[in-house]
N, CA, C and O atoms as CSV, one atom per row, in Angstrom:
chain,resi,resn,atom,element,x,y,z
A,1,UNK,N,N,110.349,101.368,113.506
A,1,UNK,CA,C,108.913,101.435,113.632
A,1,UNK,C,C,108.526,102.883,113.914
A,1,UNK,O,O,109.140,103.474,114.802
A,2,UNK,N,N,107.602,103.479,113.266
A,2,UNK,CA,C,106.761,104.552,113.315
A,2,UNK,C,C,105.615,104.370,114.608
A,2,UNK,O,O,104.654,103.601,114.624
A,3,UNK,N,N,105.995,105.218,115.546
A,3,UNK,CA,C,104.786,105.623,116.856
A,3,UNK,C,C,104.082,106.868,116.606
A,3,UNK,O,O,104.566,108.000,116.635
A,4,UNK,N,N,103.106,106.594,116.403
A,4,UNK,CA,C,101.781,107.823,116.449
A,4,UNK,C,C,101.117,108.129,117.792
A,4,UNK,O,O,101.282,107.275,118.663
A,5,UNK,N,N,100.607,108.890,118.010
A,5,UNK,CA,C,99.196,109.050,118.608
A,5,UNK,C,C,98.309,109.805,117.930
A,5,UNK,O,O,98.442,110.976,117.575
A,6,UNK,N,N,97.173,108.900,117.728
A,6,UNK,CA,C,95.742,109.437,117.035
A,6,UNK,C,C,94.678,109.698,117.849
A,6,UNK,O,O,94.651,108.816,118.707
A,7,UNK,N,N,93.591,110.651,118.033
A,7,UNK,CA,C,92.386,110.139,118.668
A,7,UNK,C,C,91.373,109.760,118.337
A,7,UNK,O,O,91.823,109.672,117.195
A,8,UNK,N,N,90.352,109.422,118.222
A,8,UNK,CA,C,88.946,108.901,117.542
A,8,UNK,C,C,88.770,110.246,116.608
A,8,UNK,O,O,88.806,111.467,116.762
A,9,UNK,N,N,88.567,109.323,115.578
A,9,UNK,CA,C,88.324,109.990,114.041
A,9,UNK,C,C,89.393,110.535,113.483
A,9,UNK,O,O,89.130,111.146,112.447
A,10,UNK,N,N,90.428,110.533,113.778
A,10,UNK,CA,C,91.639,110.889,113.113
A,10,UNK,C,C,92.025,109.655,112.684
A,10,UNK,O,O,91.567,108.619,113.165
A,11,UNK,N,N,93.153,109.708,111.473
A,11,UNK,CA,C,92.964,108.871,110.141
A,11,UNK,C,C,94.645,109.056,109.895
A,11,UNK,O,O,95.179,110.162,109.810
A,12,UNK,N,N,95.578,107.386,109.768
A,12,UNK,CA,C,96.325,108.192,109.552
A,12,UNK,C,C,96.404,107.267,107.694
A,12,UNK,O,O,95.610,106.359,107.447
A,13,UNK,N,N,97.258,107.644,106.846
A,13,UNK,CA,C,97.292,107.198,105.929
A,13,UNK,C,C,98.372,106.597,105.488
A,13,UNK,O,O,99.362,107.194,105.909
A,14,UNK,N,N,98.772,105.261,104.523
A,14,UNK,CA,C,99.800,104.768,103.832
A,14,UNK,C,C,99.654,104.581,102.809
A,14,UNK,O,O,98.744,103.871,102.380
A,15,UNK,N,N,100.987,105.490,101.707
A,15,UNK,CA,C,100.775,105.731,100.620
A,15,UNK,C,C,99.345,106.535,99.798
A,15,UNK,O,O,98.860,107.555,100.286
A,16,UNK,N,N,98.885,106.013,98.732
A,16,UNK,CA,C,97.866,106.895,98.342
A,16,UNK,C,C,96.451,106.194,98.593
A,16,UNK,O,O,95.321,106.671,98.691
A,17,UNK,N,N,96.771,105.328,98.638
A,17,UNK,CA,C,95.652,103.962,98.810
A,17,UNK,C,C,94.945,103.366,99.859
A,17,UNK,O,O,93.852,102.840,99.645
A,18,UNK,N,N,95.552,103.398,101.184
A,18,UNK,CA,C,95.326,103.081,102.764
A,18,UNK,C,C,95.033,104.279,103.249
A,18,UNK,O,O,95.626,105.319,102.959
A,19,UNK,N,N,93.916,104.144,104.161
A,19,UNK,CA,C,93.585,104.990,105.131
A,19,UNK,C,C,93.352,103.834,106.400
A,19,UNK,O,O,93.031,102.700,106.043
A,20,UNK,N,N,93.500,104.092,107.780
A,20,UNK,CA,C,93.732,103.753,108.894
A,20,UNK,C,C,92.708,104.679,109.706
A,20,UNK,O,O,93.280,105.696,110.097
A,21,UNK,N,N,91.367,104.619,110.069
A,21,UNK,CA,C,90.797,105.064,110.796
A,21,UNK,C,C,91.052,104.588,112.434
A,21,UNK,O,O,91.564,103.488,112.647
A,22,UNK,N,N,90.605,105.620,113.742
A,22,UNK,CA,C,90.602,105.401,114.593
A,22,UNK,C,C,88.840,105.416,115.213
A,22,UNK,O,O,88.033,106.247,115.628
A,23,UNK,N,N,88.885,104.413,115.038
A,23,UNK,CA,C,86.921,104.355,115.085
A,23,UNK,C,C,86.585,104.364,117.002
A,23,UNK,O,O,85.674,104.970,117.566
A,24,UNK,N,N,87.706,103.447,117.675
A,24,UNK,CA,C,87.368,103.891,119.209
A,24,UNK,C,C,88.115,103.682,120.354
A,24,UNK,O,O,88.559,102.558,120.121
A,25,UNK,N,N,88.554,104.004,121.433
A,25,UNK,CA,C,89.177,103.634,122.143
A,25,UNK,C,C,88.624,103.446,123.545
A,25,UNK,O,O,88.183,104.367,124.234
A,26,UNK,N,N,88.693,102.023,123.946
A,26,UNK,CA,C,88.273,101.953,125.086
A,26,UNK,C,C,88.743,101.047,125.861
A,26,UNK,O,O,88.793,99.885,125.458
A,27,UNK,N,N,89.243,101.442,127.310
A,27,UNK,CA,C,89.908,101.114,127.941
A,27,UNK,C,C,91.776,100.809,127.180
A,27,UNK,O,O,92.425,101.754,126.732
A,28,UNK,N,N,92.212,99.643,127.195
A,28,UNK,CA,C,93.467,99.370,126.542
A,28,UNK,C,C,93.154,98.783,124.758
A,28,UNK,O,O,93.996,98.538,123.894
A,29,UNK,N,N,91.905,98.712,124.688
A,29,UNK,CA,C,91.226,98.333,123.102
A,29,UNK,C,C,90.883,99.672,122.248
A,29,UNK,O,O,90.083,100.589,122.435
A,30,UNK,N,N,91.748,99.414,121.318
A,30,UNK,CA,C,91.680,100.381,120.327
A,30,UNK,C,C,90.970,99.471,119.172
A,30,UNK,O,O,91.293,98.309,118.927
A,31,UNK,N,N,89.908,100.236,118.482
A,31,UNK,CA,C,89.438,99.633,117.295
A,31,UNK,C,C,89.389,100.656,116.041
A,31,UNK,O,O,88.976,101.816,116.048
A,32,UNK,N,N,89.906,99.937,115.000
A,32,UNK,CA,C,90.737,100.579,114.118
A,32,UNK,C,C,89.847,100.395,112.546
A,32,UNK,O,O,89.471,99.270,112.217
A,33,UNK,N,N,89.656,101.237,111.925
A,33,UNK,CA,C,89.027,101.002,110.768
A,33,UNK,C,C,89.820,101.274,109.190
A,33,UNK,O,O,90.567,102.252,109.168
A,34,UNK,N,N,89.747,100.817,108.458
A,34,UNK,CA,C,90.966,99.978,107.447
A,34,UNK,C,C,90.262,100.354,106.084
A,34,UNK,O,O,89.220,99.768,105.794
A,35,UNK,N,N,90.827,101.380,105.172
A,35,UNK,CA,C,90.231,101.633,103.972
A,35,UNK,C,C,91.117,100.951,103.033
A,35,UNK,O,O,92.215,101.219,103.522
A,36,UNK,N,N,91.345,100.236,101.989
A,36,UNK,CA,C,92.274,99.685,101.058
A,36,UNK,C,C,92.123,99.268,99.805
A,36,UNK,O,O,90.930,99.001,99.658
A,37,UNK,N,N,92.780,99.056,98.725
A,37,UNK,CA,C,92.095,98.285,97.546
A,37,UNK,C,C,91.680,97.072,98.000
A,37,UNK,O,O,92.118,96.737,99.101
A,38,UNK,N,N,90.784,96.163,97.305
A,38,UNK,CA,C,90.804,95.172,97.517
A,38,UNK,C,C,91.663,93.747,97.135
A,38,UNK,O,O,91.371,92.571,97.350
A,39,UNK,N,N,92.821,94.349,96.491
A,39,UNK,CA,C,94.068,93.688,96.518
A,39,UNK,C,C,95.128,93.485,96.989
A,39,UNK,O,O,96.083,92.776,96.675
A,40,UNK,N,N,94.765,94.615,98.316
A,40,UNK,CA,C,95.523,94.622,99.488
A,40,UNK,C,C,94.752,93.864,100.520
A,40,UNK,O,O,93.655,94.263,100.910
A,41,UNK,N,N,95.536,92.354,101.135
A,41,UNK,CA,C,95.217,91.788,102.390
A,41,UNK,C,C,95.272,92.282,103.404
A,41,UNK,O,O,96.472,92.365,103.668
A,42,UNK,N,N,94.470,92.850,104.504
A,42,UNK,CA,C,94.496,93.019,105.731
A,42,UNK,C,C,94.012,91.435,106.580
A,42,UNK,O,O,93.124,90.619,106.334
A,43,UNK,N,N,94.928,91.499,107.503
A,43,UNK,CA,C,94.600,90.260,108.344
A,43,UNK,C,C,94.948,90.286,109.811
A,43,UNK,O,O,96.079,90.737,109.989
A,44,UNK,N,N,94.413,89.990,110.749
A,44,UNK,CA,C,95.283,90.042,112.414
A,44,UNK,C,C,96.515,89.654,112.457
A,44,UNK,O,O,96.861,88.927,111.526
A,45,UNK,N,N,97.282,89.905,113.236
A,45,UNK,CA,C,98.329,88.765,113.321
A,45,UNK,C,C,98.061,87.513,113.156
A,45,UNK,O,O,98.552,86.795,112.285
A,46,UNK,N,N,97.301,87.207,113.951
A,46,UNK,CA,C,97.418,85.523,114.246
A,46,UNK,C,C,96.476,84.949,113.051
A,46,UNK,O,O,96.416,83.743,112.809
A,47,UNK,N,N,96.043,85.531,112.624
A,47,UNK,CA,C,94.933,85.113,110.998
A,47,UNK,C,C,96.376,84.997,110.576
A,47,UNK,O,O,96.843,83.862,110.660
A,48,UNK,N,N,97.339,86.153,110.048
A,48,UNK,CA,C,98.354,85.785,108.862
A,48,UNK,C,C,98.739,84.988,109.302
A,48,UNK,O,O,99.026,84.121,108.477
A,49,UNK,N,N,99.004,84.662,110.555
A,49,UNK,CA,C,100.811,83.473,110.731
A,49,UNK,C,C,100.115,82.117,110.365
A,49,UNK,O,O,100.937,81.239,110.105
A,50,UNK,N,N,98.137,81.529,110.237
A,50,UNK,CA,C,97.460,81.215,110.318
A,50,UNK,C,C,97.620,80.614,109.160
A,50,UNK,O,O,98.006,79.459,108.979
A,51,UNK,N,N,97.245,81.610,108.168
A,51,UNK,CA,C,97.634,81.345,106.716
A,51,UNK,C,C,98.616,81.050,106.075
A,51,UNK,O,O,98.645,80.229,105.158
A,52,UNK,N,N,99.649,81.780,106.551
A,52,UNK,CA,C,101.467,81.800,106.128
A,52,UNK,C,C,101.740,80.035,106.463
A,52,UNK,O,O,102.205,79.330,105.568
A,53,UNK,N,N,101.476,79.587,107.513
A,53,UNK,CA,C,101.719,78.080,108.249
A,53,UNK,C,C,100.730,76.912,106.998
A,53,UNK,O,O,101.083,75.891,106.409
A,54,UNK,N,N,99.709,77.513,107.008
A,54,UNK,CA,C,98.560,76.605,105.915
A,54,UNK,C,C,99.431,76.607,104.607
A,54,UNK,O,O,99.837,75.538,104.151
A,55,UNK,N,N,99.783,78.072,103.870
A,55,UNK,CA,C,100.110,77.640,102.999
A,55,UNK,C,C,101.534,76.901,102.252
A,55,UNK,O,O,101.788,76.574,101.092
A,56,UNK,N,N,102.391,76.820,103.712
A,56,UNK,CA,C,103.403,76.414,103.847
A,56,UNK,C,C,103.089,74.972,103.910
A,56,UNK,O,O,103.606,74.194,103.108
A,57,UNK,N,N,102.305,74.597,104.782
A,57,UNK,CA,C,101.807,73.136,104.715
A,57,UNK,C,C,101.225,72.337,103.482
A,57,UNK,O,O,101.179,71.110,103.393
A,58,UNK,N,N,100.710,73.428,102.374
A,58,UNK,CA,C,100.222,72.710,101.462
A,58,UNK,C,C,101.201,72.912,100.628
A,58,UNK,O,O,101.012,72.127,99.699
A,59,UNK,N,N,102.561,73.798,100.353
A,59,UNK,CA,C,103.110,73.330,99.181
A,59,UNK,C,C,104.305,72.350,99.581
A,59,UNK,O,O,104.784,71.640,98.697
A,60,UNK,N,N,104.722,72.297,100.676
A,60,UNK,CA,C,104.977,70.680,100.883
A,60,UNK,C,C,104.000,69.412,100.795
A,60,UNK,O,O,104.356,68.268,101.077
A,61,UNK,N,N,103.153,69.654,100.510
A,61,UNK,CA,C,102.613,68.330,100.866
A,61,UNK,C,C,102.347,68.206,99.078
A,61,UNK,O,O,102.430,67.126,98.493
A,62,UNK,N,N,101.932,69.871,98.191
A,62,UNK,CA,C,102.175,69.042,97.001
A,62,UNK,C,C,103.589,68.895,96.322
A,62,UNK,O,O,103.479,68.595,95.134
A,63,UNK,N,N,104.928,69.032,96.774
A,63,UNK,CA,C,106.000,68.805,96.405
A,63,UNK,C,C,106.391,67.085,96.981
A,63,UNK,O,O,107.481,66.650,96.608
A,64,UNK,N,N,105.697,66.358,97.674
A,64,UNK,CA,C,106.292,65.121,98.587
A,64,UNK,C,C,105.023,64.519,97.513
A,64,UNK,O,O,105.281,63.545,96.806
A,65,UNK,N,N,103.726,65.138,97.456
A,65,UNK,CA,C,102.765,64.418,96.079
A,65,UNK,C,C,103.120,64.040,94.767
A,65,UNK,O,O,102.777,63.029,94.154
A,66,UNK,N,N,104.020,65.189,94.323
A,66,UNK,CA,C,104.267,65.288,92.938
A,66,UNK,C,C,105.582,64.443,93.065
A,66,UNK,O,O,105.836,64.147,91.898
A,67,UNK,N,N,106.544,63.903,93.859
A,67,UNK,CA,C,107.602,63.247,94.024
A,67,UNK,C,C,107.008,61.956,93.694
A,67,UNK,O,O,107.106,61.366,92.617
A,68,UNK,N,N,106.137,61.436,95.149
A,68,UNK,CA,C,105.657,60.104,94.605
A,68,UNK,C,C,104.763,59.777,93.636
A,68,UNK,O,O,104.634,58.573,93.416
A,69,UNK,N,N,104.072,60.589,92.960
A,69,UNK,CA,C,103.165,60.377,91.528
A,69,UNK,C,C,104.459,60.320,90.686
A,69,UNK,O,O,104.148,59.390,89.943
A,70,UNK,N,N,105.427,60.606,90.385
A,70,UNK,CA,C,106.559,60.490,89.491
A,70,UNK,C,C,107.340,59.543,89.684
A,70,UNK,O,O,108.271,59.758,88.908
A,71,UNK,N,N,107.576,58.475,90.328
A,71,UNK,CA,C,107.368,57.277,90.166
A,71,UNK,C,C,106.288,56.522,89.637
A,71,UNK,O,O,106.361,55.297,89.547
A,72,UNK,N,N,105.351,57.129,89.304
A,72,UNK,CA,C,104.207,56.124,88.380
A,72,UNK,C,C,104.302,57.021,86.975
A,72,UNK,O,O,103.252,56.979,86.334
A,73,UNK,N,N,105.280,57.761,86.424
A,73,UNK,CA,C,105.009,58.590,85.209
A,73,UNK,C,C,105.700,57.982,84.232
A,73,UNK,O,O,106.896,58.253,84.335
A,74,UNK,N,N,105.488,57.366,83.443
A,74,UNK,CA,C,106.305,56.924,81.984
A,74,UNK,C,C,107.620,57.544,81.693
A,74,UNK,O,O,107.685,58.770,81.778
A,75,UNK,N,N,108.860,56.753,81.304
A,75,UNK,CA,C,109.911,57.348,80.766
A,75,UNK,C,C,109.514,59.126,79.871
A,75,UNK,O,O,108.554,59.440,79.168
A,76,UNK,N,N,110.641,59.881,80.284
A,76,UNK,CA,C,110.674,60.717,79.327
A,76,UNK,C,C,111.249,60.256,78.245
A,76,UNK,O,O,112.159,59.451,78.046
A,77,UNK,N,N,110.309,61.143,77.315
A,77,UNK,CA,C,110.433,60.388,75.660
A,77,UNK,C,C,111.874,61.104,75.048
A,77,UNK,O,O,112.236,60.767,73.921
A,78,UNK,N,N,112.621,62.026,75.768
A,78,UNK,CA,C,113.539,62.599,75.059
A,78,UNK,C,C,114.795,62.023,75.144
A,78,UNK,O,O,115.361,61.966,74.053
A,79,UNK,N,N,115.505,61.513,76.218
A,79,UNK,CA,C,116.621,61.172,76.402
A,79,UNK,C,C,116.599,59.485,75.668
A,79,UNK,O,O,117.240,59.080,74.698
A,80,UNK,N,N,115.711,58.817,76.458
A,80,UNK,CA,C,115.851,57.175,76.174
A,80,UNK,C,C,115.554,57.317,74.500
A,80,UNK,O,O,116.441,56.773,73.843
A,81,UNK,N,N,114.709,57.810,73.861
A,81,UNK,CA,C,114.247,57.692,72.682
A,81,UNK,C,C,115.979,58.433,71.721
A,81,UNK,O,O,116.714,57.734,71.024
A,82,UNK,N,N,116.111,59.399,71.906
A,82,UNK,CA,C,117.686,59.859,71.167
A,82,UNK,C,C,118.688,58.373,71.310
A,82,UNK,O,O,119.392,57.862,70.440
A,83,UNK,N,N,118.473,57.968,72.595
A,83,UNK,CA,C,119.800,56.919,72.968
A,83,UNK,C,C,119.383,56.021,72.039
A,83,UNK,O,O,120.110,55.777,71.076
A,84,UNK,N,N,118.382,55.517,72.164
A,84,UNK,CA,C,117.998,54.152,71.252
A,84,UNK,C,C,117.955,54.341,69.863
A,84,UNK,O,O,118.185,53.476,69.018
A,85,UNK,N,N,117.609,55.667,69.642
A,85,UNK,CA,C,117.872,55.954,67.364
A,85,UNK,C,C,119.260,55.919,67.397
A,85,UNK,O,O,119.689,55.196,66.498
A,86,UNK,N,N,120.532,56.647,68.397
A,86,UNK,CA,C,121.867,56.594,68.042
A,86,UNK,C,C,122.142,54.966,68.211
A,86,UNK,O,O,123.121,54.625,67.547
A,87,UNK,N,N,121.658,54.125,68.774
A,87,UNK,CA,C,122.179,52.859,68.843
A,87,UNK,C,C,121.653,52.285,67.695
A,87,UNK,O,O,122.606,51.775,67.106
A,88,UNK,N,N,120.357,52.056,66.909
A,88,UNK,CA,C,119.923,51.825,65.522
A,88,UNK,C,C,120.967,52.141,64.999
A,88,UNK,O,O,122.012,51.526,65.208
A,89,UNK,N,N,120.860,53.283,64.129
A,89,UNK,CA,C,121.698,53.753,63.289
A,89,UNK,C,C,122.909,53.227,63.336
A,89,UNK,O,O,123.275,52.802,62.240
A,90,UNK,N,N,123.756,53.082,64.299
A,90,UNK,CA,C,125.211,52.612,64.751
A,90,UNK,C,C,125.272,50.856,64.201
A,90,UNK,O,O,126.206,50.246,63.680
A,91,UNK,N,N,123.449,50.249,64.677
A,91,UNK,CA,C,123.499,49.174,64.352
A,91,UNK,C,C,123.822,48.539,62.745
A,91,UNK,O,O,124.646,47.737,62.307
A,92,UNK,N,N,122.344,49.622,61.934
A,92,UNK,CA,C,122.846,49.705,60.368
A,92,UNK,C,C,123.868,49.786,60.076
A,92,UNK,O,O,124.260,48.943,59.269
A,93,UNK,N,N,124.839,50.817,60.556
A,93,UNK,CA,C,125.874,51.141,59.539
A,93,UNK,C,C,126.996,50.032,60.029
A,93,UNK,O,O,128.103,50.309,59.568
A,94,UNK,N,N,126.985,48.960,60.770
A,94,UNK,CA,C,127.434,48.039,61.344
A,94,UNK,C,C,127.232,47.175,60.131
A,94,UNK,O,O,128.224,46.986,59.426
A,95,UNK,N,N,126.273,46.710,59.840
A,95,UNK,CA,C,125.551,45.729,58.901
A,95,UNK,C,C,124.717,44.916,59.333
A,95,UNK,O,O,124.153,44.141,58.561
């Protein structure tokens, strides 16, 4: 981990794209101002772990969805359908 010290209005930067303002400090609260693309997420801690947990929760819940909807889905047409023309055919040439 990288330790700085900044004071109000000093800026530090990441990469070419982030800037990190120091907008104020008071008492043990530092408030921090955040320049970025807007395809870069900024979030608190506890917002991400927030989200990270949500979206963990929803792709289990659609992997345990898509399990039991596939018990209501029709044979695949590829395997049973090959088995049953090789058994025809076998039948014809039988007589």
């Amino acid at each position: 981990m990288l330790t700085l010290t900044r004071s109000v209005g000093e800026t530090i930067r990441i990469g070419d794209d982030i800037e990190i303002h120091v907008v104020e400090v008071r008492g043990g609260t530092v408030r921090l101002g955040f320049k970025a693309p807007r395809e870069i997420a900024i979030h608190r801690e506890e917002v991400y772990r927030q989200i990270a947990e949500a979206n963990l929760l929803a792709a289990q819940v659609t992997a345990d969805t898509l399990g039991a909807l596939a018990a209501f889905a029709p044979p695949a047409v590829g395997a049973d359908t090959a088995a049953g023309t090789a058994e025809l055919a076998s039948e014809d040439a039988q007589g």
